[in-house]
TIMILO-243000 format. One line per 8 residues: number of its first residue (from 1); their letters; for each residue y, x, z of C-alpha. Coordinates in nm, 4 decimals. Example, Ala and Ser with C-alpha at 12.3 -4.5 7.8 and 13.67 -1.06 7.14 Angstrom:
2
1> AS> -0.4500,1.2300,0.7800; -0.1060,1.3670,0.7140 $
% end
This chain:
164
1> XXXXXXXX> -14.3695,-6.1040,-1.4401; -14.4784,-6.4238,-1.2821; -14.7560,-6.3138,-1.0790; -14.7728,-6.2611,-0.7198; -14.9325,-6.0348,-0.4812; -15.2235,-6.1355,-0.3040; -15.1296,-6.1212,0.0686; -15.4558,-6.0608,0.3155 $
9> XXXXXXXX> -15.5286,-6.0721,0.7185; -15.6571,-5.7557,0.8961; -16.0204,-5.8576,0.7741; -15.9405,-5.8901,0.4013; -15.9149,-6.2611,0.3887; -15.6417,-6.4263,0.1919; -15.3736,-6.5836,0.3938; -15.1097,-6.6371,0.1582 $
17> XXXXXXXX> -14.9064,-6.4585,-0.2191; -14.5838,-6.2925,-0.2155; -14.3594,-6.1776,-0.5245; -14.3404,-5.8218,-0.4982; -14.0170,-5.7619,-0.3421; -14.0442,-5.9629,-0.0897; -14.3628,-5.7807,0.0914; -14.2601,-5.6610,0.4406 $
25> XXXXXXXX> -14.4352,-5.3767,0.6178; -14.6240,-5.6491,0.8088; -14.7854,-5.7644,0.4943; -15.0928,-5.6555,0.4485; -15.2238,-5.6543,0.0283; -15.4680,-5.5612,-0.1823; -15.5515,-5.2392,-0.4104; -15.8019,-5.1390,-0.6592 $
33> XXXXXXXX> -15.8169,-4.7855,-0.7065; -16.0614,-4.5656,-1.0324; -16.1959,-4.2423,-0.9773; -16.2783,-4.1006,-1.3276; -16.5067,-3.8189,-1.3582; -16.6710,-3.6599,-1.7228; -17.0269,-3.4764,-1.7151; -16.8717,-3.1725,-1.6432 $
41> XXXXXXXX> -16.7360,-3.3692,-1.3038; -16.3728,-3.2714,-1.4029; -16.1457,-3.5262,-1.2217; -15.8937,-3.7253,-1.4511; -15.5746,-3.7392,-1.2605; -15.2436,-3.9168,-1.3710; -14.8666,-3.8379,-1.2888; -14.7457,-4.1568,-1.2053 $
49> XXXXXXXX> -14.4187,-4.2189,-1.4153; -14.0581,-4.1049,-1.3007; -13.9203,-4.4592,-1.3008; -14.1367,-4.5884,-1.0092; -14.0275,-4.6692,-0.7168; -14.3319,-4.5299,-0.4791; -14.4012,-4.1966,-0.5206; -14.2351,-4.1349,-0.8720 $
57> XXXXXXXX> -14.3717,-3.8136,-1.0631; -14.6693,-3.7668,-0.8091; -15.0547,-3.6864,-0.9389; -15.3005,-3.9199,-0.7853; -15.6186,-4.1232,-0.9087; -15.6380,-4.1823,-1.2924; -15.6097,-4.5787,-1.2594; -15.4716,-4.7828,-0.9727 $
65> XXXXXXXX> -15.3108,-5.1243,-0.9166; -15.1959,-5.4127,-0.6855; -15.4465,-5.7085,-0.7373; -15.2445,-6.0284,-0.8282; -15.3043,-6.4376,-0.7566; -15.6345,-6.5175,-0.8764; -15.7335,-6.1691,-0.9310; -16.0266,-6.0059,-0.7656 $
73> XXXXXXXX> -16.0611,-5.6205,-0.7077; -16.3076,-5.5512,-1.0076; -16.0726,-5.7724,-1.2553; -15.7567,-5.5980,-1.1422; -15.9064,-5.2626,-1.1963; -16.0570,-5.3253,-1.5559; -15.7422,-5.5012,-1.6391; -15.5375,-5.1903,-1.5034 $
81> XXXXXXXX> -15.7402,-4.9135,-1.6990; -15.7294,-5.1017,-1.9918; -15.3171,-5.1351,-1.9518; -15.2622,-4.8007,-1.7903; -15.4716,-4.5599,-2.0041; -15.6284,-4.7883,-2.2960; -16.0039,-4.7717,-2.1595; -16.1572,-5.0814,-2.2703 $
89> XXXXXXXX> -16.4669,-5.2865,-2.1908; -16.5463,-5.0624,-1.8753; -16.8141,-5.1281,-1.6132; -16.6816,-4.9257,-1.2915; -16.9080,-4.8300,-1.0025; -16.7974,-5.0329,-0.7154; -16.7003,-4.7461,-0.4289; -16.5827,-4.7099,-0.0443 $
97> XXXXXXXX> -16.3246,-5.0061,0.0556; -16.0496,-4.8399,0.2674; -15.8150,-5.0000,0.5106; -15.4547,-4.8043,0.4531; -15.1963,-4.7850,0.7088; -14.8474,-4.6231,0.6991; -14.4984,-4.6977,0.4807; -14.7471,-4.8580,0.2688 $
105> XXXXXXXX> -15.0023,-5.1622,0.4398; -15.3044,-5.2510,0.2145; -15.6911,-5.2294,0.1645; -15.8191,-4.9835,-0.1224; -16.0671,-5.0842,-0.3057; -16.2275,-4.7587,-0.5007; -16.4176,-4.7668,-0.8188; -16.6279,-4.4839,-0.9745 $
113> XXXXXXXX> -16.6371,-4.4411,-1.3758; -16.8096,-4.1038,-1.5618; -16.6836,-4.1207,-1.9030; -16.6443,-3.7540,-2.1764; -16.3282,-3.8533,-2.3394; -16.0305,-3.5962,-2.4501; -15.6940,-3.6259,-2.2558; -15.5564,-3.7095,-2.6296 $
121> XXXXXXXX> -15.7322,-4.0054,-2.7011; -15.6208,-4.1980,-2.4128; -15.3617,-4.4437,-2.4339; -15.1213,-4.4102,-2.1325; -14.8826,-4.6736,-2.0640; -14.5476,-4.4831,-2.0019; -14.3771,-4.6832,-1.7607; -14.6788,-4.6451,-1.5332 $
129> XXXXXXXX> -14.7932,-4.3006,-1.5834; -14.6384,-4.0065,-1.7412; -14.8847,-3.8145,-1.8718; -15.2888,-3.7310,-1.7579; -15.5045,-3.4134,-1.6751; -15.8608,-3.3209,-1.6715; -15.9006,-3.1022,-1.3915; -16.1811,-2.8924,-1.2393 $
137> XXXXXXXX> -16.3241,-2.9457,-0.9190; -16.1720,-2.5735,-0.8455; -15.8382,-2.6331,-1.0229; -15.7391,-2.9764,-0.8314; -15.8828,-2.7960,-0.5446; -15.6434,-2.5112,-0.5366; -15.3459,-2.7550,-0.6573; -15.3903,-2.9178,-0.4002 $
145> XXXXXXXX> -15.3824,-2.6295,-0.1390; -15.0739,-2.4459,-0.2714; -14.8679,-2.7418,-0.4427; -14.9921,-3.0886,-0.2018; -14.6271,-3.2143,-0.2285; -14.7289,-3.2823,-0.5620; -14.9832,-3.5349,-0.5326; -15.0045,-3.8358,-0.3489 $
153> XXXXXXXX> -15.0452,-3.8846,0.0185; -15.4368,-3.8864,0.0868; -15.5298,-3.7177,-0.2291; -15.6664,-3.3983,-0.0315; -15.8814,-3.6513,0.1574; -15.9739,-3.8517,-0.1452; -16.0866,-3.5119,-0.2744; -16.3076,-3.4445,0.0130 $
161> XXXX> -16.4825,-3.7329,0.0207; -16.5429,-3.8097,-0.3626; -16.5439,-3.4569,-0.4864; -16.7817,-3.2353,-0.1955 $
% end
């Protein structure tokens, strides 16, 4: 598509866009990131698709994207639940900004939405995510003990911060 990735300096300011394949390590970008919990405050997870190129097949947080040119955080993350798994018209919590380091170089923006909805009446995007899961505090918990390989990097610390 024609849009480009917002490219930021250590302090989140914007020095510059980049198409995606042609962000470097050096580069630092921009994420927006939903944490969905119901009443019950059962976590909605998705498995990110097999076709993607980070982390194919790999449970992490329910909604996430890369903000684009003239995006801000809160755009790219109503635009992205929307496209990713069909919520409409939402008004997220703004959450914690995080400054990640590693293979991957970007701030994370995290939003917070409660919402009682069935797994079934979502509308998942499938070349983003292949399928979604209510779980229990306990459940992702456990999962997340005996099977971390499973989910992405920083999801056991994600879980600890959001979740105790």
């Amino acid at each position: 598509m024609g849009s480009k990735y917002i490219v930021v300096d250590e302090n989140d300011n914007i020095i510059g866009y980049k198409d995606r394949d042609s962000i470097t390590r050096n580069d630092i970008y921009r994420v927006s990131a939903l944490w969905i919990t119901n009443s019950n405050d059962d976590i909605l997870l998705a498995q990110r698709a097999f076709t993607k190129s980070h982390d194919p097949g790999k449970w992490g947080p329910a909604v996430a994207g890369t903000v684009d040119e003239g995006e801000s955080y809160e755009d790219n993350i109503i635009k992205e639940a929307e496209e990713e798994i069909g919520l409409k018209n939402i008004i997220p919590k703004i959450g914690p900004k995080k400054r990640m380091t590693g293979e991957h170089n970007y701030f994370d923006q995290w939003y917070f939405l409660k919402i009682d909805k069935l797994e079934k009446d979502f509308t998942i995007q499938e070349s983003e995510v292949e399928t979604i899961k209510w779980f229990t505090k306990e459940q992702l918990r456990h999962e997340l003990e005996i099977n971390s390989d499973k989910f992405l990097a920083g999801m056991k610390d994600l879980f600890n911060e959001f979740c105790v």
